[in-house]
C-alpha positions as CSV (number, residue, x, y, z in Angstrom):
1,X,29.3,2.1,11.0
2,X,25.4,1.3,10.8
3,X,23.5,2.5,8.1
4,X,19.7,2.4,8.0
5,X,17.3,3.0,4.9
6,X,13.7,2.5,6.2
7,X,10.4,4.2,5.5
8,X,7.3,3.4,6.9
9,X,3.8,4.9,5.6
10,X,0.2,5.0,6.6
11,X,-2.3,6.2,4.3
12,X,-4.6,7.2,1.4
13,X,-3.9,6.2,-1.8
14,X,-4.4,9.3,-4.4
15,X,-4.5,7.1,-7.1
16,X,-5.2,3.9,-8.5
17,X,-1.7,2.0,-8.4
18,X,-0.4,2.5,-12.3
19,X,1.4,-0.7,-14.1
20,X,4.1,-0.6,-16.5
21,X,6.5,-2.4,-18.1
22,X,10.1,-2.0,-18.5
23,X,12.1,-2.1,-21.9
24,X,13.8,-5.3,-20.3
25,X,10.3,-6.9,-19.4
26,X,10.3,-6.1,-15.7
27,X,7.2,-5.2,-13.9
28,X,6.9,-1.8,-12.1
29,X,4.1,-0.1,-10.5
30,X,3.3,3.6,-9.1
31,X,1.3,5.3,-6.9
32,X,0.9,8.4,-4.2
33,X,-0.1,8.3,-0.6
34,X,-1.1,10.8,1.1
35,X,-0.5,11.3,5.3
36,X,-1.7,13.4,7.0
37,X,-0.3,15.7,10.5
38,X,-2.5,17.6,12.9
39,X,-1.2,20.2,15.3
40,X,-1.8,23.2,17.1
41,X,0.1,26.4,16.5
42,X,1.4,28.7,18.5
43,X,-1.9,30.5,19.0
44,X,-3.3,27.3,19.6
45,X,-5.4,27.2,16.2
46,X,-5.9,23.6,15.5
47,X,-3.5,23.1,11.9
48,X,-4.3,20.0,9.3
49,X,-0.8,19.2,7.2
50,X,-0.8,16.6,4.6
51,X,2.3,15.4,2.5
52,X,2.3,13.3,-0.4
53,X,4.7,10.4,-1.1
54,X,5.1,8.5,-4.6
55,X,6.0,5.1,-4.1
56,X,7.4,2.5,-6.6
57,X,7.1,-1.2,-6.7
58,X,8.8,-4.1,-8.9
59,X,8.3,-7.1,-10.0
60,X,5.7,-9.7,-8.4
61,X,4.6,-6.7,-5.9
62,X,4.2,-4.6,-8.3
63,X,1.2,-6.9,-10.2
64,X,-0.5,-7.0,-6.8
65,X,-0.1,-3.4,-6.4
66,X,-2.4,-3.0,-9.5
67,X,-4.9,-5.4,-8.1
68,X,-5.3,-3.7,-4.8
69,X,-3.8,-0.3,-4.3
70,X,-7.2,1.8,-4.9
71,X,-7.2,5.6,-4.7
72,X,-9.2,6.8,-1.4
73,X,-7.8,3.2,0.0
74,X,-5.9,2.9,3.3
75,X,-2.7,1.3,2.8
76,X,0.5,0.2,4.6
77,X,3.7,0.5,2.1
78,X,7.0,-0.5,3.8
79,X,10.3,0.4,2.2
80,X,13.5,2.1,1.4
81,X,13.5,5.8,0.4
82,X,15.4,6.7,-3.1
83,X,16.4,9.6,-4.9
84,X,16.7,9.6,-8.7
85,X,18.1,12.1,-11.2
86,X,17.8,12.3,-14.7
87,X,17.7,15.1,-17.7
88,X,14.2,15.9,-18.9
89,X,13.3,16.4,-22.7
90,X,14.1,20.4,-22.2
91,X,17.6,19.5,-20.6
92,X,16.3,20.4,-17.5
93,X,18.0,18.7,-14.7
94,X,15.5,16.7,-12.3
95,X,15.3,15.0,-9.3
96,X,12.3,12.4,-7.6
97,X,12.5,10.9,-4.0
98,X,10.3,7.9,-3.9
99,X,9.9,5.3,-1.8
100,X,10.7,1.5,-3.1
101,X,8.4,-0.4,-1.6
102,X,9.4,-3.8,-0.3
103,X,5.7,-4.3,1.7
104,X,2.2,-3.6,0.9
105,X,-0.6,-3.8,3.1
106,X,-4.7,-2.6,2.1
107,X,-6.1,-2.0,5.2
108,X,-9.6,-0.9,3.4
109,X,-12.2,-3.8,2.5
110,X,-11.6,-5.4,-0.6
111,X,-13.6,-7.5,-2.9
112,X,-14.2,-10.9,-1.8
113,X,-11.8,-13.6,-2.8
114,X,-8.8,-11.6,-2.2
115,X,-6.4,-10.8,-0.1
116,X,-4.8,-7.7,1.5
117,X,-1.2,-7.8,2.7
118,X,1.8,-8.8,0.3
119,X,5.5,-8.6,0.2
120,X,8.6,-9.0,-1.4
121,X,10.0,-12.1,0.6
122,X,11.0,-15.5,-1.2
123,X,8.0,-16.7,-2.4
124,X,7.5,-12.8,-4.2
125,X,4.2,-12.4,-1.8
126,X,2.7,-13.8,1.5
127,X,-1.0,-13.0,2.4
128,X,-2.0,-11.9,6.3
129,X,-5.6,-12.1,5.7
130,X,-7.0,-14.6,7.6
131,X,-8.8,-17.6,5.7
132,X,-12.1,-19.0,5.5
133,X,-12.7,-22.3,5.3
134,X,-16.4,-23.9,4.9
135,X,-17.0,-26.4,8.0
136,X,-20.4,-28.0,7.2
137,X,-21.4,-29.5,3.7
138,X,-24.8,-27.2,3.4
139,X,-25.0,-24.8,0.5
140,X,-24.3,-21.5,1.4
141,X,-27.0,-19.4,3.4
142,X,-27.5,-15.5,4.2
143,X,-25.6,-14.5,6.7
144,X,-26.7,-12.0,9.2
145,X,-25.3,-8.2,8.9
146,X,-23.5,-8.5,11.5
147,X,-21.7,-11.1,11.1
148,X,-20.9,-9.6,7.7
149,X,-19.6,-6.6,9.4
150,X,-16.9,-9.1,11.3
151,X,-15.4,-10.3,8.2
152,X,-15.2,-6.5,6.7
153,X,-13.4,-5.2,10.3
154,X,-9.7,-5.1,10.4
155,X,-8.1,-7.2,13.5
156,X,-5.0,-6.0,14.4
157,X,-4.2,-9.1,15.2
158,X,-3.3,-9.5,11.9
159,X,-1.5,-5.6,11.1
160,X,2.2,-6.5,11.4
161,X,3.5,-3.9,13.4
């Protein structure tokens, strides 16, 4: 029997990504993206539909999170959806679904000097932004606009999917 677990989401973040720590010491980070679905109805009346997804990551991923999950941000958050129930303080039963990220892409531009795409593989993170590298020993000059506008655009070259 197969069995698969996958969620894949591309969005807005709705907040800045939120780090804590756990009682044991491990890292874990939180934060909402918002997708959004246009249709027509049956009338044919154009329809806007937006759902909201929490997502939490751990560990190493969930540092970077906090550096560069942004609210208003595009990001990419690969991972496996999870469903958690616990007792609240007024015995109430509850119940989250979440998705545990396991990759973390921001596709919006980002201050200079870092870098946009990480996972959890072996090394806890791996970067898809392309580098830079100085070719000529002269100090650093103004670059034209736009060729500062190439190094802000996204090549999809470098989205993995």
């Amino acid at each position: 029997m197969l069995n698969l677990n996958r969620a894949t989401i591309l969005g807005n973040a709705t907040r800045d990504a939120e780090l804590r720590t756990t009682p044991n010491g491990k890292s874990v980070a939180s934060f909402a993206v918002a997708t959004n679905r246009r249709y027509k109805d049956a009338a044919g009346e154009v329809k806007d539909e937006v759902q909201f997804h929490e997502i939490v990551s751990w560990g190493k991923l969930a540092e970077i999170s906090e550096q560069i999950v942004k609210k208003g941000g595009k990001v990419y958050v690969e991972g496996r959806i999870q469903t958690r129930n616990w007792e609240g303080q007024d015995g109430a039963r509850r119940e989250k679904t979440e998705i545990v990220a396991e990759n973390i892409i921001a596709l919006s531009p980002r201050p200079a000097g870092t870098s946009s795409s990480y996972g959890s593989g072996e090394s806890g993170f791996e970067s898809a932004a392309p580098k830079t590298t100085q070719t000529n020993n002269e100090p650093d000059q103004e670059k034209p606009a736009k060729e500062e506008a190439k190094e802000d655009e996204i090549n999809l070259d470098d989205i993995p999917f």
